[in-house]
LOFIPA-55933 format. One record per residue (C-alpha): residue in one letter; x, y, z. Coordinates in steps of 0.001 Angstrom, whole numbers. Example, Ala and Ser with C-alpha at 12.3 -4.5 7.8 and 13.67 -1.06 7.14 Angstrom:
BEGIN
r=A | c1=12300 | c2=-4500 | c3=7800
r=S | c1=13670 | c2=-1060 | c3=7140
REM end
This chain:
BEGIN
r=X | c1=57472 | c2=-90825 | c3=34000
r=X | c1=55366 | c2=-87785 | c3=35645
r=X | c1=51862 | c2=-88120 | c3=36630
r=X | c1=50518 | c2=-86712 | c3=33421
r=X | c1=52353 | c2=-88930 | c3=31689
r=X | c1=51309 | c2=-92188 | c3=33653
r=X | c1=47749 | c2=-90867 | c3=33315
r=X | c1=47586 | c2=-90488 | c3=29663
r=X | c1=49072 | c2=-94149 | c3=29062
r=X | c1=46743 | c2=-95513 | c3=31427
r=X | c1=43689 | c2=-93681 | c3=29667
r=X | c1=44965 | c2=-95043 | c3=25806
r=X | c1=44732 | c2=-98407 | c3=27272
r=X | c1=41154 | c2=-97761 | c3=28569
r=X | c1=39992 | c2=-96096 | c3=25301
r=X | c1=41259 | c2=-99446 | c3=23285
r=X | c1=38411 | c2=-100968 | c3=25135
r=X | c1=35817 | c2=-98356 | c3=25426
r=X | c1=33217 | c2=-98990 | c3=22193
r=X | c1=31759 | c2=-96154 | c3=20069
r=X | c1=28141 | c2=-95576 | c3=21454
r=X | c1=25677 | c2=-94489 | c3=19166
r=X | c1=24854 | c2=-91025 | c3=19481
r=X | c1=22129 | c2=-89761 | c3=21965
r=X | c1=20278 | c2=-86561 | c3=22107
r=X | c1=22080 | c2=-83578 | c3=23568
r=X | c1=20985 | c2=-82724 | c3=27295
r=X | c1=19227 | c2=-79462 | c3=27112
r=X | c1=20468 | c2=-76761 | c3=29029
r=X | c1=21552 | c2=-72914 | c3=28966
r=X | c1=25419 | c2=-72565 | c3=28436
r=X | c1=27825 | c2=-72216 | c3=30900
r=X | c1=29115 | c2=-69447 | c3=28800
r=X | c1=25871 | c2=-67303 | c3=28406
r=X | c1=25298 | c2=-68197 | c3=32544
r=X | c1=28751 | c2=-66587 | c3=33584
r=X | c1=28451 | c2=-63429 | c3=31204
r=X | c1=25240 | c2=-62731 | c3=31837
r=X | c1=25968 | c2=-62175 | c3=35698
r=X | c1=29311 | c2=-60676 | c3=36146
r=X | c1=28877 | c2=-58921 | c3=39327
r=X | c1=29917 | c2=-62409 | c3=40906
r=X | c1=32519 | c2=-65293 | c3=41107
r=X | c1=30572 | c2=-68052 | c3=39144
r=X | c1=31580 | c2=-71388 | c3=41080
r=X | c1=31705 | c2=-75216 | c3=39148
r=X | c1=31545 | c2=-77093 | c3=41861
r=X | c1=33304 | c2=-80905 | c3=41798
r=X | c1=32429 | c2=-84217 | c3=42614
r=X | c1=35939 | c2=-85902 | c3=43303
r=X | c1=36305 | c2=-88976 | c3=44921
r=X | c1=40097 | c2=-89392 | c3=44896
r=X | c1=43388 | c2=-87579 | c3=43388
r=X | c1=46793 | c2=-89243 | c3=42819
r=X | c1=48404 | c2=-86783 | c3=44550
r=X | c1=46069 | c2=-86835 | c3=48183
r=X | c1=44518 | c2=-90198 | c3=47473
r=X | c1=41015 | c2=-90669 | c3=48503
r=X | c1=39192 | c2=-88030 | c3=49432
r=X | c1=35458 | c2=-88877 | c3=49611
r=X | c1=35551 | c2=-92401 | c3=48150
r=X | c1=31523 | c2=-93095 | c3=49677
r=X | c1=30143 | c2=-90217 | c3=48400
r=X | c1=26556 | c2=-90039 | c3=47524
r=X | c1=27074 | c2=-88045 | c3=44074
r=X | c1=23367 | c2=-87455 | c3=43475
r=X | c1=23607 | c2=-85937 | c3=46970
r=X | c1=26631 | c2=-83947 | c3=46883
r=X | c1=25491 | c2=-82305 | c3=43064
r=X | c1=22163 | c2=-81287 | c3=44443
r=X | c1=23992 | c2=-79684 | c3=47178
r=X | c1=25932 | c2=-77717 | c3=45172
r=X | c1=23309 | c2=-76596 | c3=42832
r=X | c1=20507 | c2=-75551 | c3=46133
r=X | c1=23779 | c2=-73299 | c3=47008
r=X | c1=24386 | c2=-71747 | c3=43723
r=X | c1=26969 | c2=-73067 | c3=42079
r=X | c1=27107 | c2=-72317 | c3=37735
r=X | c1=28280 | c2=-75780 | c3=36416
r=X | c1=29124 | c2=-79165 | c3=37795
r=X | c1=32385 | c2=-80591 | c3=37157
r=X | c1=32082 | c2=-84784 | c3=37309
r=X | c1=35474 | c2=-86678 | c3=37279
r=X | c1=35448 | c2=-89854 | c3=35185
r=X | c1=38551 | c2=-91152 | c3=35381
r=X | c1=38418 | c2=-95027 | c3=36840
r=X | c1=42136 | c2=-95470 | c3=38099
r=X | c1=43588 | c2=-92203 | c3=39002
r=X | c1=40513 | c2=-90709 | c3=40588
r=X | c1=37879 | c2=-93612 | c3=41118
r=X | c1=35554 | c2=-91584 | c3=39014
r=X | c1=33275 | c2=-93087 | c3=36873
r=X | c1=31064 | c2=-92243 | c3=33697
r=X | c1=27919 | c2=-94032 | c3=35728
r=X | c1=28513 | c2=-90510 | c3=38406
r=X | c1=28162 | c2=-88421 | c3=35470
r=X | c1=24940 | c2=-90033 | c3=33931
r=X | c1=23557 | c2=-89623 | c3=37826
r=X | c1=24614 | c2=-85899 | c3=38396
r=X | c1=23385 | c2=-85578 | c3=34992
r=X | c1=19571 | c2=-86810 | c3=35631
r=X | c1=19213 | c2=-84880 | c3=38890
r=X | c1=20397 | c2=-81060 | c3=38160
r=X | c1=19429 | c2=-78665 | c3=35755
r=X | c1=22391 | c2=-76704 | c3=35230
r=X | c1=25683 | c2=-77289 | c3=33278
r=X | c1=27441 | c2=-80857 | c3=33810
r=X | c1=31460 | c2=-80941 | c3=32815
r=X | c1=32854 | c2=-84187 | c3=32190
r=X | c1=35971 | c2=-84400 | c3=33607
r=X | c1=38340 | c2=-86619 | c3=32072
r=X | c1=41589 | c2=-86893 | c3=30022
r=X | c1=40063 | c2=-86996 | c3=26918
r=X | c1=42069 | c2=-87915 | c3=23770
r=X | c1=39697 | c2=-89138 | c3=21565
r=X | c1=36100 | c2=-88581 | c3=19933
r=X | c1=34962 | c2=-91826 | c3=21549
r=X | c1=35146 | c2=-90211 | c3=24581
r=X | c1=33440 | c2=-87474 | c3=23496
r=X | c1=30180 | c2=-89172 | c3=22410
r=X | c1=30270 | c2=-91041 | c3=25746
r=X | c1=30478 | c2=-87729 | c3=27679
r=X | c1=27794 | c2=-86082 | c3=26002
r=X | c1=25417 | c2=-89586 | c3=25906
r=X | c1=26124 | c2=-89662 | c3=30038
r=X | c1=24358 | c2=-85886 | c3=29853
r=X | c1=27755 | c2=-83821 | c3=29604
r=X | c1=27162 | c2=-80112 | c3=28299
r=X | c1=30563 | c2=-79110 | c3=28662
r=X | c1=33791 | c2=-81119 | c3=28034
r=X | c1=37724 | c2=-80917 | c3=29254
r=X | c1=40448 | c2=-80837 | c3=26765
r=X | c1=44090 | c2=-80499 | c3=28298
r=X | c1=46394 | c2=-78720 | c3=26105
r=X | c1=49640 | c2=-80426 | c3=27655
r=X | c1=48140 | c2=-83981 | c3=27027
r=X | c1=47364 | c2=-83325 | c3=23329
r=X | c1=49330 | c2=-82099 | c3=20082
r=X | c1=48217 | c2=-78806 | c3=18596
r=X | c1=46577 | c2=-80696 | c3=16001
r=X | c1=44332 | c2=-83273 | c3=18255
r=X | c1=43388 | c2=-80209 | c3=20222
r=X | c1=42369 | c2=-78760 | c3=17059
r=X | c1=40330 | c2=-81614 | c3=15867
r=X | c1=38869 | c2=-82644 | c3=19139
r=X | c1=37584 | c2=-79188 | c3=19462
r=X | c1=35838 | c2=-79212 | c3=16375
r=X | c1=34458 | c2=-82608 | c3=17207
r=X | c1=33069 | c2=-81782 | c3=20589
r=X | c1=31612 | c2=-78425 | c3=19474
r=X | c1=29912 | c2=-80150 | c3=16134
r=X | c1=28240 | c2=-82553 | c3=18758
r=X | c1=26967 | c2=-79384 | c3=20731
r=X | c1=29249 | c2=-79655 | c3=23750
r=X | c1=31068 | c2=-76187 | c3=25245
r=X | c1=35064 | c2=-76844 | c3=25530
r=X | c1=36788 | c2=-75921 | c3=28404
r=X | c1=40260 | c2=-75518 | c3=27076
r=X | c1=43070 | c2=-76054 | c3=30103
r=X | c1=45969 | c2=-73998 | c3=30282
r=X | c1=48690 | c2=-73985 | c3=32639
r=X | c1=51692 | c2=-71574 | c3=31401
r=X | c1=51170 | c2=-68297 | c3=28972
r=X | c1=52231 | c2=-70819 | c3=25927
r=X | c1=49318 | c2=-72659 | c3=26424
r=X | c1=47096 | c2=-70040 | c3=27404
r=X | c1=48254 | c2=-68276 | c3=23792
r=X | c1=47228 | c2=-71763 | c3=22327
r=X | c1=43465 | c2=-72098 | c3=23628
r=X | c1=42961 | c2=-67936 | c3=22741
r=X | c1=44139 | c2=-68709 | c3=18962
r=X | c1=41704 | c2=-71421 | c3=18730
r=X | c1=38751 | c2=-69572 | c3=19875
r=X | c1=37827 | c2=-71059 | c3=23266
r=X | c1=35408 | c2=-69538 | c3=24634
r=X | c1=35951 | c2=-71322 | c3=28300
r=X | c1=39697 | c2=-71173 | c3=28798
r=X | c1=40539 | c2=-72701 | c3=32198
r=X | c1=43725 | c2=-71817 | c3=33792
r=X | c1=44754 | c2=-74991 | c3=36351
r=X | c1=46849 | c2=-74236 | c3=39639
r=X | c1=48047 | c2=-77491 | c3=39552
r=X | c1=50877 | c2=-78335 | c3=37705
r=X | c1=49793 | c2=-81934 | c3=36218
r=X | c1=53376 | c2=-83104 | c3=35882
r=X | c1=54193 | c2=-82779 | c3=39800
r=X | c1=50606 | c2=-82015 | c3=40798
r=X | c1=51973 | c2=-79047 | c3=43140
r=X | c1=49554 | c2=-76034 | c3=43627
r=X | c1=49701 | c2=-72030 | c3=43100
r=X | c1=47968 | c2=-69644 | c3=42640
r=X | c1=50579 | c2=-67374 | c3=41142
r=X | c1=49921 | c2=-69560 | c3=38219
r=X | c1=46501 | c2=-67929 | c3=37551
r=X | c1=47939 | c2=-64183 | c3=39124
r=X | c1=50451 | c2=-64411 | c3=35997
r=X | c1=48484 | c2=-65381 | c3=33673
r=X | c1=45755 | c2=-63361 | c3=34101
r=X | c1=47787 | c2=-60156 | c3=32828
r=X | c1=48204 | c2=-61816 | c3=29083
r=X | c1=44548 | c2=-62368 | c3=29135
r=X | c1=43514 | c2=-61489 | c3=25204
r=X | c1=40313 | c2=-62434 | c3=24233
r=X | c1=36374 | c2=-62277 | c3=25340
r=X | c1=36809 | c2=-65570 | c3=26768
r=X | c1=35190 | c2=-66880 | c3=30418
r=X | c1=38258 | c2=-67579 | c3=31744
r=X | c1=38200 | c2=-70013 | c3=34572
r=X | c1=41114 | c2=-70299 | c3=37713
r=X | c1=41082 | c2=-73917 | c3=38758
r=X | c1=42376 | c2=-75632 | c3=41980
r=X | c1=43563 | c2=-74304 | c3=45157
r=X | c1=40506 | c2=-73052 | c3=46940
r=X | c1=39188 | c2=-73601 | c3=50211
r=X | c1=38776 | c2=-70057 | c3=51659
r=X | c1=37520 | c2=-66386 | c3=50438
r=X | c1=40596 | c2=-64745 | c3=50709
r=X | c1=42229 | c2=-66736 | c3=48062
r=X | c1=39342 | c2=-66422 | c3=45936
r=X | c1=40262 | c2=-62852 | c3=46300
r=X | c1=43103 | c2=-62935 | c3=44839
r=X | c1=41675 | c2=-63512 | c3=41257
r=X | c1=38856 | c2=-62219 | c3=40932
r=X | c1=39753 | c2=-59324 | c3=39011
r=X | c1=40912 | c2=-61139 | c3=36013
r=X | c1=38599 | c2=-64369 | c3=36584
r=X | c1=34521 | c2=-65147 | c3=36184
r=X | c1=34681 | c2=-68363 | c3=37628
r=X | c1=36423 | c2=-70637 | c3=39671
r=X | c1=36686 | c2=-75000 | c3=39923
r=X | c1=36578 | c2=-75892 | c3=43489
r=X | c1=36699 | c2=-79570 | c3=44111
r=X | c1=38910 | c2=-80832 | c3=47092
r=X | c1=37722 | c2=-77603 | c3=48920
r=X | c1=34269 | c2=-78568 | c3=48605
r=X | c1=34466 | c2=-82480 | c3=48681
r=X | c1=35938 | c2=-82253 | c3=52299
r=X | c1=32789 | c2=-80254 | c3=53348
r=X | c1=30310 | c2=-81687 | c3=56024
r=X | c1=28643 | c2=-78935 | c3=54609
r=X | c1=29401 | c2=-78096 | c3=51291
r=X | c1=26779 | c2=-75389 | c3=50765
r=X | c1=28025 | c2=-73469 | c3=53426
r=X | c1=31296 | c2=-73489 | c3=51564
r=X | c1=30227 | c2=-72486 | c3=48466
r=X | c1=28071 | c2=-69518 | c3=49951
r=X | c1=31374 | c2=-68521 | c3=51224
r=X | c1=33455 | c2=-68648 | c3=47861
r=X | c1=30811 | c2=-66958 | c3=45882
r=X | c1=32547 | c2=-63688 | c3=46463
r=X | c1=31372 | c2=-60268 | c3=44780
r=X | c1=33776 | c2=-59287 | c3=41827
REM end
């Protein structure tokens, strides 16, 4: 069984005892979408707050996550990606709603998310924008939890990591398409992954190169075909994590 796999199992058994929350209003805040195309002279940065990975372990397991998103939004960052996965990366819906409270701009939740449950939950904690992975779900539960999420107001960030999937996310009309490094099988890192699949790029989309950063040269390397870039071990290991994103933030 691969990580993905292992993850997924783990994440049916935790939605058997999450309960349907009654729906909250939406946090109130100006797209991620709008933010990136409205500025394209730069690489738009969502920083992450990442405790742990299964693949490096823990990483920043004390954190102060009110701390660490404040941080990143005095430096400039467009979004905030929270993880809120309890086992694999000892994230927790709790550092959402906190990150959530405190900033102003966009808030992903950051999650394995296979069903609407965990949608309302995401969007209650103060979520604007939402993770679907196209290798954890069939074409038709992508499908329907993309409807869901963007009938409950929340932007999609549809994750891609081969030119199959990327086709995928274009024909169902994501408008945040994020193309992930990291193969979440092996969890091994490359950035040719985003190099090659930024020449089939075919729609208006923001399209988003995740994992694998931690200087500007490598930033670089994508920033023809990219807006934005996720950043979230690179940052997490920062004494100084605005310093770090100041660096990133590279002219396109």
């Amino acid at each position: 069984m691969d990580f993905l796999e292992k993850i997924i199992t783990e994440k049916k058994q935790e939605i058997q005892k999450m309960p349907l929350e009654k729906l909250q209003p939406l946090r109130q805040t100006t797209s991620f979408y709008e933010r990136v195309k409205k500025n394209p002279e730069k690489i738009h940065i969502i920083g992450e707050v990442k405790r742990a990975s299964p693949s490096k372990g823990a990483i920043n397991l004390s954190v102060n996550v009110i701390e660490q998103a404040k941080a990143y939004e005095k430096a400039g960052v467009t979004a905030i990606s929270v993880l809120t996965d309890p086992t694999f990366f000892k994230g927790s819906i709790e550092d959402l709603r906190q990150v959530a409270a405190e900033v102003s701009i966009p808030v992903l939740c950051k999650d394995f998310i296979i069903d609407e449950k965990q949608l309302i939950r995401a969007r209650n904690a103060g979520a604007t924008i939402v993770l679907l992975i196209v290798s954890a779900l069939s074409r038709s539960r992508l499908k329907k939890l993309y409807e869901q999420a963007r009938t409950l107001g929340l932007e999609v960030l549809v994750e891609v990591h081969d030119e199959q999937e990327q086709t995928i996310a274009e024909e169902l009309g994501a408008s945040l398409i994020g193309v992930n490094n990291r193969n979440l099988k092996t969890f091994d890192v490359s950035l040719n992954v985003s190099q090659l699949l930024g020449e089939k790029q075919r729609t208006d989309a923001v399209y988003i190169s995740e994992s694998g950063f931690s200087d500007a040269t490598q930033v670089e390397q994508v920033k023809d075909k990219y807006q934005a870039i996720l950043v979230g071990e690179g940052l997490m290991r920062q004494t100084e994590p605005m310093d770090k994103v100041k660096e990133l933030q590279v002219s396109r």
